[in-house]
C-alpha positions in Angstrom: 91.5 99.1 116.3 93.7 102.4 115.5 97.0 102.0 117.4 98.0 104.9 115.2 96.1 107.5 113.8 97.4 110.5 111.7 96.6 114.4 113.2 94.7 115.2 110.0 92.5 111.6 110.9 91.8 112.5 114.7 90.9 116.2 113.4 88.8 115.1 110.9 86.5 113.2 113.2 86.2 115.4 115.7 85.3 118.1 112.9 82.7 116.1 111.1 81.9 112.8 113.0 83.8 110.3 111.2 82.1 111.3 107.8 84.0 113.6 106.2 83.8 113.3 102.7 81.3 113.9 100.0 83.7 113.7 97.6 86.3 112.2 96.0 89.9 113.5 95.7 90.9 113.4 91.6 94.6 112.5 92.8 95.2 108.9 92.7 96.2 108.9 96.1 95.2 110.9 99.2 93.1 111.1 102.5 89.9 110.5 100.0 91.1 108.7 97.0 88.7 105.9 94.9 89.2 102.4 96.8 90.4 99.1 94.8 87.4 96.6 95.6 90.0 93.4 95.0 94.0 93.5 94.7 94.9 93.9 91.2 98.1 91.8 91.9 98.6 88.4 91.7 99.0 88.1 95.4 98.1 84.2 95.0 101.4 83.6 92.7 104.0 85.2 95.0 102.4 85.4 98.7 102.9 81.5 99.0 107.1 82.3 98.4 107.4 84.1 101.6 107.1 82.0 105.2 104.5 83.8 106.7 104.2 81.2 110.3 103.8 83.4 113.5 105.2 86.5 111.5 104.5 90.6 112.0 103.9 91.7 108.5 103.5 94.9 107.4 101.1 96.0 104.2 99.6 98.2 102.1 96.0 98.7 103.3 94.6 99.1 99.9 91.6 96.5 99.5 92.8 94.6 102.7 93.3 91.5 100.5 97.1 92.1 101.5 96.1 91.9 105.1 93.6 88.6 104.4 95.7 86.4 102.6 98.9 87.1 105.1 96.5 85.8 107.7 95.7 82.8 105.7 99.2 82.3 105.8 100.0 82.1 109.4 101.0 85.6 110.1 100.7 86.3 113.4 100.3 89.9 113.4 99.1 92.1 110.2 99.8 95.7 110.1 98.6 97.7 107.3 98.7 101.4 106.1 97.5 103.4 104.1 96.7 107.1 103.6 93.4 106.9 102.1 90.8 106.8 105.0 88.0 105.7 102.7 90.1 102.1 102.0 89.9 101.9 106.1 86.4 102.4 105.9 86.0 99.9 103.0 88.1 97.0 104.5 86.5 97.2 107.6 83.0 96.0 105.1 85.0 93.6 103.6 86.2 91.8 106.9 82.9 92.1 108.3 81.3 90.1 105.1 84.4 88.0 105.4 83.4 87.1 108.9 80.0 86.7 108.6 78.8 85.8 105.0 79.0 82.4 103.2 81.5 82.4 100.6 79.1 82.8 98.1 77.3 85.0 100.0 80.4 87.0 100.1 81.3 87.1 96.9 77.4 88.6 95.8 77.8 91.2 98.3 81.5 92.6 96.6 82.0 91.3 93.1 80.7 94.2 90.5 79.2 91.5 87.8 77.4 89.9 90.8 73.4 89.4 90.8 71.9 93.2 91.1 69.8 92.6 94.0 73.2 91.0 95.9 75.7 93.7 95.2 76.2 96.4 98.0 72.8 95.1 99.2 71.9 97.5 101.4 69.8 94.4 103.4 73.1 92.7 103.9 74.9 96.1 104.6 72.5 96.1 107.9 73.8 92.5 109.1 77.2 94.1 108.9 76.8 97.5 109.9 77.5 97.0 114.0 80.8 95.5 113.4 82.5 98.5 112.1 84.2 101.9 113.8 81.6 104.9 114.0 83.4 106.2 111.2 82.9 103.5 108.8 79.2 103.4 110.1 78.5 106.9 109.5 80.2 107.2 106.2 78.6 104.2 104.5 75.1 105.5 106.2 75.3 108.3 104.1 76.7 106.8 100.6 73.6 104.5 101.2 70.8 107.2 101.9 72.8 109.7 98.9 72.4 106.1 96.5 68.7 106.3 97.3 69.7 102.4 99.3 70.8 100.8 96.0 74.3 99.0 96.0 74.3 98.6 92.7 74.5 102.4 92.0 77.4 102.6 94.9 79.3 99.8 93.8 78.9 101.5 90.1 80.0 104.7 91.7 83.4 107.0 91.9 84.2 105.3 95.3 85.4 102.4 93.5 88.4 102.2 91.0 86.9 100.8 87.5 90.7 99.7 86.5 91.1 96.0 86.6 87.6 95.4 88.4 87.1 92.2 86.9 85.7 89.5 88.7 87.4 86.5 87.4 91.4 88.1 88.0 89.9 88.7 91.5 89.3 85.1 92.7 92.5 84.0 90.9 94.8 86.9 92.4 93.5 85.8 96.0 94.2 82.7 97.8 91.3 82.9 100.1 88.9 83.0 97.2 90.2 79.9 95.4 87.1 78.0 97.0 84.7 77.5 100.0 87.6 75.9 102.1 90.4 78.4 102.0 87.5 81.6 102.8 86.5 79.9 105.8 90.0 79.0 107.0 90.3 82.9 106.1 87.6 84.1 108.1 88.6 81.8 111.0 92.1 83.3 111.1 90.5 86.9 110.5 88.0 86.2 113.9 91.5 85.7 116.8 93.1 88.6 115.0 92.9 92.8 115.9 92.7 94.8 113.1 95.6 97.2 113.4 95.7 100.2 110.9 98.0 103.3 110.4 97.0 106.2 108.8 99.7 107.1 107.1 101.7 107.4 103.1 105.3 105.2 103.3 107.2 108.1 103.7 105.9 109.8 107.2 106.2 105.7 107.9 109.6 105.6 107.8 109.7 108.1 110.6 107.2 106.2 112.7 108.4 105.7 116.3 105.8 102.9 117.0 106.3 101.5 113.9 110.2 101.5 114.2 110.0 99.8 117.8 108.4 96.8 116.0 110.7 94.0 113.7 108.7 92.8 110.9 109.6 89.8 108.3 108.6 91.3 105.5 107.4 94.2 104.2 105.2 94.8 101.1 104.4 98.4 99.5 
């Protein structure tokens, strides 16, 4: 759900149906930067310091492990932003996994050192595929069909930042991933809850009128 969406967004769709990019911007971040798999921070050591019970929260968008592990936490409402459309289009597959994959399931479709055959798996991709936005559906369409179908290649590819991608710091950085039990309570919090995303850097933020209108506990960039 897009309760705000940037002009350069809304004209980008209608220009090239949701599937703008064959590319990848070299800056570090922009409308079609690289996307972070996992959180590189340890959101597992200082996430549980806030009180997070019936809260609006506002995030970075980033890998949308910001946005999971408030919800584990009771937030009410999650908010994230993020200029980069590809990390929308990225976090929408990872909540759709999240929501519909076994834990272990979940973690063969995402992790990098995973089995081959599991990463990306295009197979799994399908069982997934209806629950995201035309956009994400049409971009990941065609990173599958230029991959020749192997996840592998895609998760190996320029859409993903290499830096910190290791498997191990990701299940410790995440409190949802520290076993079977805290996923599921995850992905039962995720189910009652809209996904709200703004396209938009910190700085044209600020100037937000929606986003001004609301009060948020806590706020992490």
């Amino acid at each position: 759900l897009d309760l705000f969406v940037s002009k350069k967004e809304k004209l980008s769709r209608l220009g090239r149906f949701g599937c703008p990019l064959k590319y990848f911007s070299e800056k570090k971040y922009s409308v079609s930067s690289s996307v972070y798999a996992f959180t590189t921070e340890r959101i597992s050591g200082y996430f549980p310091q806030f009180d997070f019970n019936k809260k609006k929260v506002l995030v970075v968008g980033g890998s949308g492990d910001q946005l999971i592990n408030a919800y584990l936490l009771g937030a009410n409402q999650v908010v994230s932003f993020d200029i980069n459309q590809l990390a929308k289009y990225y976090v929408e597959l990872k909540l759709a996994a999240l929501k519909t994959l076994s834990y272990k399931a979940f973690l063969g479709f995402l992790m990098k050192k995973s089995d081959v055959k599991k990463v990306l798996a295009h197979k799994t991709y399908l069982q997934l595929r209806q629950q995201l936005s035309f956009a994400a559906r049409s971009f990941f369409d065609q990173k599958y069909e230029e991959f020749n179908f192997n996840g592998q290649l895609l998760r190996e590819s320029p859409l993903f930042r290499d830096h910190y991608d290791d498997d191990i710091k990701k299940i410790a950085n995440n409190l949802y991933l520290q076993s079977e039990k805290e996923f599921d309570m995850a992905a039962k919090m995720l189910a009652r809850k809209p996904f709200v995303w703004v396209a938009s850097d910190f700085a044209d933020l600020v100037e937000n009128k929606q986003i001004q209108k609301v009060s948020f506990y806590v706020i992490f960039i």
